[in-house]
C-alpha positions as CSV (number, residue, x, y, z in Angstrom):
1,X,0.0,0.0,0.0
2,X,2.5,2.6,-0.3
3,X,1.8,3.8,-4.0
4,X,-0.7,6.5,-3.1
5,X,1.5,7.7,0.1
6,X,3.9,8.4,-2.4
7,X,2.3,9.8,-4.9
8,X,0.5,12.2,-2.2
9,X,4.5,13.5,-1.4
10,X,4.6,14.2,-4.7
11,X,1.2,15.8,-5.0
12,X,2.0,18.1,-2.0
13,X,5.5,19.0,-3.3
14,X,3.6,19.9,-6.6
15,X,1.3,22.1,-5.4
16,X,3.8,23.6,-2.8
17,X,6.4,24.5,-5.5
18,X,3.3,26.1,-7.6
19,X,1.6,28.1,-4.7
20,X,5.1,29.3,-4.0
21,X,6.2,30.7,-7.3
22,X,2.6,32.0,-7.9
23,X,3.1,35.2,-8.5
24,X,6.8,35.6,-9.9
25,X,5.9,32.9,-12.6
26,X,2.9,34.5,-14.4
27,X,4.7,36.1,-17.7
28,X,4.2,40.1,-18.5
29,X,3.2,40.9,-22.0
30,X,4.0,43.4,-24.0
31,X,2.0,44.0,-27.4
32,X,3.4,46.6,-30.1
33,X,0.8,47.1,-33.1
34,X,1.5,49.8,-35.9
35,X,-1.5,51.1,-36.7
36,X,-0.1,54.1,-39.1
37,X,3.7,54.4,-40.6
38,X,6.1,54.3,-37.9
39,X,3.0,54.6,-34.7
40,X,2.6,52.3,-33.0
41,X,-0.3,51.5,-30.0
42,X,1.5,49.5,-26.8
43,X,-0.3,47.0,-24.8
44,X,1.8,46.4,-21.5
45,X,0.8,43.8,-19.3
46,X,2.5,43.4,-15.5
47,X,1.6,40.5,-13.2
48,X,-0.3,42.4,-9.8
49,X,-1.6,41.3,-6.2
50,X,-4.7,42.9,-5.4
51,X,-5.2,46.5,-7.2
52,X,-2.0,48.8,-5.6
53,X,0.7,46.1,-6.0
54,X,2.7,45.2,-9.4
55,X,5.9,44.1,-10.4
56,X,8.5,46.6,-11.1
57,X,9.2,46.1,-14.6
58,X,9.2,49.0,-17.4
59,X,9.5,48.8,-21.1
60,X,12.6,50.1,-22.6
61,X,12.1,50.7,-26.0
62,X,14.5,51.8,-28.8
63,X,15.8,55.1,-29.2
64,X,13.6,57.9,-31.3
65,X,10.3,56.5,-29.7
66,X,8.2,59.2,-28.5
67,X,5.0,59.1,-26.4
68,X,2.3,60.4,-28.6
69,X,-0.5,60.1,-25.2
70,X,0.5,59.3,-21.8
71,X,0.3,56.0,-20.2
72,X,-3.1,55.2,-19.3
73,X,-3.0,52.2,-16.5
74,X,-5.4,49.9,-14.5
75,X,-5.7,46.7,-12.5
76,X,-7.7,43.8,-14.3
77,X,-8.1,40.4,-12.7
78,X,-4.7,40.2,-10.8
79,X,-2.8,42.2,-13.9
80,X,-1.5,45.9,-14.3
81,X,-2.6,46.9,-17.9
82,X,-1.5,50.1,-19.5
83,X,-2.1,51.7,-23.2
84,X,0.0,54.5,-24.8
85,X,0.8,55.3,-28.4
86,X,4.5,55.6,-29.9
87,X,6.0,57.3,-33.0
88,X,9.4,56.3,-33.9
89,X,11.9,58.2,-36.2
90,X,12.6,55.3,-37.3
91,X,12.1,51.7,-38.2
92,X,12.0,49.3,-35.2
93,X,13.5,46.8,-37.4
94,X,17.1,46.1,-36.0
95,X,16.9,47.9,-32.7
96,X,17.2,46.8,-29.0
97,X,14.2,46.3,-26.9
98,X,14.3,45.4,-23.5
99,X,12.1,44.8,-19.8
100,X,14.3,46.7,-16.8
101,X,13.6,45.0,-13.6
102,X,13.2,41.7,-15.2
103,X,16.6,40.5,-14.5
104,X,15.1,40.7,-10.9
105,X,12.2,38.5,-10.9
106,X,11.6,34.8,-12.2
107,X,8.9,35.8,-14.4
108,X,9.3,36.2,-18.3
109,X,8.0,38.5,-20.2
110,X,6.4,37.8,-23.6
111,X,7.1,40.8,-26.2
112,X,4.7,40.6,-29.9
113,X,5.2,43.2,-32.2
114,X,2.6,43.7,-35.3
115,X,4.2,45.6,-38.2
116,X,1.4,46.7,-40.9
117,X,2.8,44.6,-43.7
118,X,1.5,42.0,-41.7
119,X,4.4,40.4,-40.2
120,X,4.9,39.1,-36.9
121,X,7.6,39.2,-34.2
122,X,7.7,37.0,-31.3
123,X,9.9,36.7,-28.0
124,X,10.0,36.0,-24.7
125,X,12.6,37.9,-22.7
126,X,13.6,36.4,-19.5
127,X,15.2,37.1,-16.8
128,X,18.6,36.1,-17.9
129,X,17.9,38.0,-21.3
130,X,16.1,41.2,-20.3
131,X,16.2,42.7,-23.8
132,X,16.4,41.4,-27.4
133,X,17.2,42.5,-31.3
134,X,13.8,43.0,-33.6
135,X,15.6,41.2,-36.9
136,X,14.3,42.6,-39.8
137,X,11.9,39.6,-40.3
138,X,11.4,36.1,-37.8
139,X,11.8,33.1,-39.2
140,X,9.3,29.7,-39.3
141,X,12.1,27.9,-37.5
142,X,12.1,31.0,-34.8
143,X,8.3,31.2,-34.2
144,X,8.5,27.1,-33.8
145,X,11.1,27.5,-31.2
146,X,9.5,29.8,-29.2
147,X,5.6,28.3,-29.2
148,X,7.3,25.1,-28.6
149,X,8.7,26.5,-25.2
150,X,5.3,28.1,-24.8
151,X,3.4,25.0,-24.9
152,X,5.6,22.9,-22.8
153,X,5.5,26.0,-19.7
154,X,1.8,26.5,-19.9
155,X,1.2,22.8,-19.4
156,X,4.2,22.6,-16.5
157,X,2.6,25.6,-15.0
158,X,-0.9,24.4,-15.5
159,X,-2.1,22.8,-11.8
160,X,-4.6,22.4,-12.6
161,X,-4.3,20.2,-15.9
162,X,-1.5,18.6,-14.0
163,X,-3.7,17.4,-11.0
164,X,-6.3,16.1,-13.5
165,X,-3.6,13.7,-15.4
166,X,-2.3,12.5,-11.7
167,X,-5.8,11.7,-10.9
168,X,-5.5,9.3,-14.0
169,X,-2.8,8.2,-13.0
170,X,-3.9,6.5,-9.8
171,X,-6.7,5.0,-11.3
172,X,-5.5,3.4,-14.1
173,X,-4.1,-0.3,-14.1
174,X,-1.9,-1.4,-16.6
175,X,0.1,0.0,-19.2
176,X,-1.9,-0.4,-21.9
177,X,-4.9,1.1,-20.3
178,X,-2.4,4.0,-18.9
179,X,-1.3,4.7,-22.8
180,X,-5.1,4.5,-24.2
181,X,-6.3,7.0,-21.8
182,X,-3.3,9.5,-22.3
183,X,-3.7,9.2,-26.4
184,X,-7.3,10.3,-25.7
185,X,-6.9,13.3,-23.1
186,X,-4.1,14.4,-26.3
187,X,-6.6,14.0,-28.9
188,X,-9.4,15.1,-27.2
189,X,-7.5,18.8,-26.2
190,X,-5.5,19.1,-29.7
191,X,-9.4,19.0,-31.1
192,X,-10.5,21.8,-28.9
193,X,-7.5,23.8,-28.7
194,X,-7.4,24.1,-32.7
195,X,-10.8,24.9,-33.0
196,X,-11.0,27.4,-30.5
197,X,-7.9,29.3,-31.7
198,X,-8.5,29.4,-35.3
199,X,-11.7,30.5,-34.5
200,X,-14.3,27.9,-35.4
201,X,-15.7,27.5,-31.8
202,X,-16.4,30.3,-29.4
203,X,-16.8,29.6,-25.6
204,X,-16.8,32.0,-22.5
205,X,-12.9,31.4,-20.9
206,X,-14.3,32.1,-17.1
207,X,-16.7,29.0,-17.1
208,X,-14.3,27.0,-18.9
209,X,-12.2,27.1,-15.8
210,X,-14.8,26.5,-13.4
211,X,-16.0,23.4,-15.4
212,X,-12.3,22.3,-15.7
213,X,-11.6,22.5,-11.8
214,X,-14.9,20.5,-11.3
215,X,-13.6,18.1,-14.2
216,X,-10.6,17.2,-11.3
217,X,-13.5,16.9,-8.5
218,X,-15.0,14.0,-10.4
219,X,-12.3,12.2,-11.0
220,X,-10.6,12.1,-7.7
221,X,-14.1,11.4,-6.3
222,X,-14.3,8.2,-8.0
223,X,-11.0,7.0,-6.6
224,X,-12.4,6.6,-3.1
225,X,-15.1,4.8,-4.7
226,X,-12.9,2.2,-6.2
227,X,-11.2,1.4,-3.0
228,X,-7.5,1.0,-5.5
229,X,-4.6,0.8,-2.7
230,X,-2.0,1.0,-5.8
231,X,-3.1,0.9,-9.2
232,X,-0.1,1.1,-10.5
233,X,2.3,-0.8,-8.7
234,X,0.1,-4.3,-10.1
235,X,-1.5,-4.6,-6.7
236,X,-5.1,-5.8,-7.2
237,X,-8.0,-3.3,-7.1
238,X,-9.7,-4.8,-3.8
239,X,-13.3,-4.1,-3.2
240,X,-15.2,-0.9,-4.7
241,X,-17.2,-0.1,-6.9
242,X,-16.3,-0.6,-11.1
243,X,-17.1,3.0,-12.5
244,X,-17.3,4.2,-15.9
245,X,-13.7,5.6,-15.5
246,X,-12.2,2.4,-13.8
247,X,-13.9,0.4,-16.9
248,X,-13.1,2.7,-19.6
249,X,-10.6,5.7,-18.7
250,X,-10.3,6.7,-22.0
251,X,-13.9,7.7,-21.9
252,X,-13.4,10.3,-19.5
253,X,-10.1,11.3,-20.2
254,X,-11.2,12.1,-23.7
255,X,-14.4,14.1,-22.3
256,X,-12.8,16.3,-19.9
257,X,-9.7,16.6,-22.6
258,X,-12.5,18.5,-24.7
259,X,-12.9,20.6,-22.0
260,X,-9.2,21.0,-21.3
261,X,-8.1,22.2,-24.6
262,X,-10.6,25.1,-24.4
263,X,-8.0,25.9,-21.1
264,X,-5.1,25.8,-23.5
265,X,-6.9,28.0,-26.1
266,X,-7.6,30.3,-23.2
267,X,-4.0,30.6,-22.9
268,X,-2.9,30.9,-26.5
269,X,-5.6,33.5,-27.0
270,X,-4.0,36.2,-24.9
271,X,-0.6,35.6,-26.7
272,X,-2.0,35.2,-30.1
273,X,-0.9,33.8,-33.5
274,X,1.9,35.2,-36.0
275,X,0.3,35.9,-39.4
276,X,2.1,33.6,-41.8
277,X,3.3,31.3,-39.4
278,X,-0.3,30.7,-37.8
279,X,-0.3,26.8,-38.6
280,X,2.8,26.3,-37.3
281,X,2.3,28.3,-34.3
282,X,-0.4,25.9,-33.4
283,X,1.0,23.2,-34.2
284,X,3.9,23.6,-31.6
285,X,2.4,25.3,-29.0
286,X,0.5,22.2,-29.1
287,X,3.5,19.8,-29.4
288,X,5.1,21.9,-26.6
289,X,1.9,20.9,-24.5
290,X,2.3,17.0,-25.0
291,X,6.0,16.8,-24.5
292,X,5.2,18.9,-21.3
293,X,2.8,16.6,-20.3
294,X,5.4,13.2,-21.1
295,X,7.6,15.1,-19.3
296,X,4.9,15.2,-16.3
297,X,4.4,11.9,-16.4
298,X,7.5,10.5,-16.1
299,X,8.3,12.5,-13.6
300,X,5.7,10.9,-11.6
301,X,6.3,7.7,-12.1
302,X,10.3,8.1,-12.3
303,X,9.6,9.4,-8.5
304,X,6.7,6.7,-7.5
305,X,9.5,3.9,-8.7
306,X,12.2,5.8,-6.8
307,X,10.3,6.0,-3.7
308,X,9.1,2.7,-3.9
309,X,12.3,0.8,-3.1
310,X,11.3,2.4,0.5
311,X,10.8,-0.9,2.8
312,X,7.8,0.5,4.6
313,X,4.0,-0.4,5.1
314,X,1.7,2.6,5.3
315,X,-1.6,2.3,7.1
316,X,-4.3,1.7,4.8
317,X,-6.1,4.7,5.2
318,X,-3.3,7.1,3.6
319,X,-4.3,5.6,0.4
320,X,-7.3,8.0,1.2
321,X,-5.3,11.4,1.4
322,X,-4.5,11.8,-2.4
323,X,-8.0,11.9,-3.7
324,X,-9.3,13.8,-0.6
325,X,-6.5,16.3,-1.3
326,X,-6.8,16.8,-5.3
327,X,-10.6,16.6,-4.6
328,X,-10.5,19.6,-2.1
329,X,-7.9,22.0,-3.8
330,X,-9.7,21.4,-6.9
331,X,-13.2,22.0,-4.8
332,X,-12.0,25.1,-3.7
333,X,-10.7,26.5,-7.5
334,X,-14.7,25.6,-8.5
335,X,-15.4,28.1,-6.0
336,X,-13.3,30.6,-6.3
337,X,-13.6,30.6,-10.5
338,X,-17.5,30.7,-10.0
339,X,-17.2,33.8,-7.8
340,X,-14.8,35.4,-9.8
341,X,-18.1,35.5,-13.0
């Protein structure tokens, strides 16, 4: 019975490490989009707690940029947001742009600039490189790069998706099974997040989230139900109840993975897609997604088999504490994303 005491130490460490990085992980955006020769209107985005705190970071941009209006700034849903308009002497094209204050933080910032020939530059700053050249045009192998890295940090960031596939995790048996259900969750989010993005399907983001926290509730609520000491570690099932998710994972997996990938559209929304490198965007934002996910995965079992060769009973009842734990975090993110409407 030590499979789910193990996997709770993990769960724990999980959510500690998120809930501790919080607020320096969330990204700051900055959007650039010409709107006349050489103007341009600037979108600057800073993570905030509450509505007098933000992080200190400032825009830097190239030399012979002037401020045609003033900064105009408020606090949105735990963000900073300012608009101002620009008019640069000359073309931003092979200049310097960089985020002071960054090198301070652990937070990235995401920087988008729309020229009016329709081209597309994309990069995220961090905080060991604060600043960056604009090239005079970004290449397909560039944009792939940096969705890729996208995908694979909204997914490692992503609780809340996390805690969903760990829930699978401890109640699916076998190999087999375990690859069947993770093929669906993939195909069932790739379908949703493409949709959404490209525009074919239109949902309201805040109840997405609610419905995707409550997506976690039912699935570590039927693990109690099932009674599984160690799913696993090949240990039988003992005596519970047979759900539709013990029977047929893939089922649900491939539900809620519908509902997921409107999560991961959410996401990719707010950055947006390059024009002329829109399919490929997608594509590796969404690749970046799945090899975050692998990498989730075998993380959790590489630990689980690690921890395993620990020569120690547990009492039965701790096989109890990671449903009861996913269930409640999860319980309290449905309530705090339905108040938040």
């Amino acid at each position: 019975m030590k499979m789910p005491y193990i996997l709770v130490v993990f769960l724990f460490g999980l959510i500690g490490v998120d809930m501790a990085a919080a607020h320096e992980v969330r990204p700051a955006y900055l959007e650039l989009r010409e709107t006349a020769p050489e103007t341009f209107d600037v979108l600057w985005k800073v993570p905030a707690a509450g509505e007098d705190m933000r992080l200190a970071l400032y825009v830097r941009l190239p030399e012979g940029c002037v401020n045609v209006t003033e900064p105009r700034g408020t606090f949105i849903g735990g963000a900073h947001l300012e608009r101002w308009r620009i008019k640069t002497s000359e073309s931003l094209r092979g200049q310097s742009l960089r985020i002071e204050g960054l090198e301070a933080t652990m937070t990235d910032a995401l920087a988008r600039i729309e020229f009016a020939d329709g081209t597309t530059w994309l990069r995220r700053l961090t905080p060991q490189q604060p600043s960056a050249i604009i090239p005079a045009q970004q290449t397909g192998w560039s944009v792939a790069g940096e969705y890729l890295k996208m995908g694979v940090e909204h997914i490692l960031l992503g609780i809340d998706h996390l805690l969903f596939v760990l829930a699978l995790l401890l109640i699916v048996v076998g190999w087999k099974r375990l690859l069947a259900t993770i093929t669906a969750f993939t195909l069932a989010h790739s379908v949703t997040l493409a949709a959404a993005t490209l525009g074919f399907v239109h949902v309201p983001q805040a109840p997405v989230e609610a419905l995707i926290a409550l997506s976690i509730v039912f699935v570590a609520s039927e693990i109690p139900r099932m009674k599984t000491p160690s799913p696993l570690a090949g240990e039988g099932r003992g005596e519970g109840a047979i759900t539709l998710t013990a029977r047929a994972p893939w089922i649900i997996a491939f539900t809620f993975g519908l509902l997921h990938g409107f999560g991961f559209a959410g996401a990719l929304s707010e950055i947006g897609l390059p024009q002329g490198h829109i399919p490929l965007a997608l594509l590796f934002f969404n690749v970046g997604v799945e090899l975050g996910q692998l990498l989730f995965i075998a993380a959790a079992l590489s630990f689980i088999a690690l921890l395993r060769r620990v020569r120690f009973r547990f009492p039965r009842w701790t096989t109890f504490i990671p449903p009861y734990a996913i269930g409640s975090v999860s319980m309290f993110w449905v309530i705090q994303r339905v108040a938040a409407f």
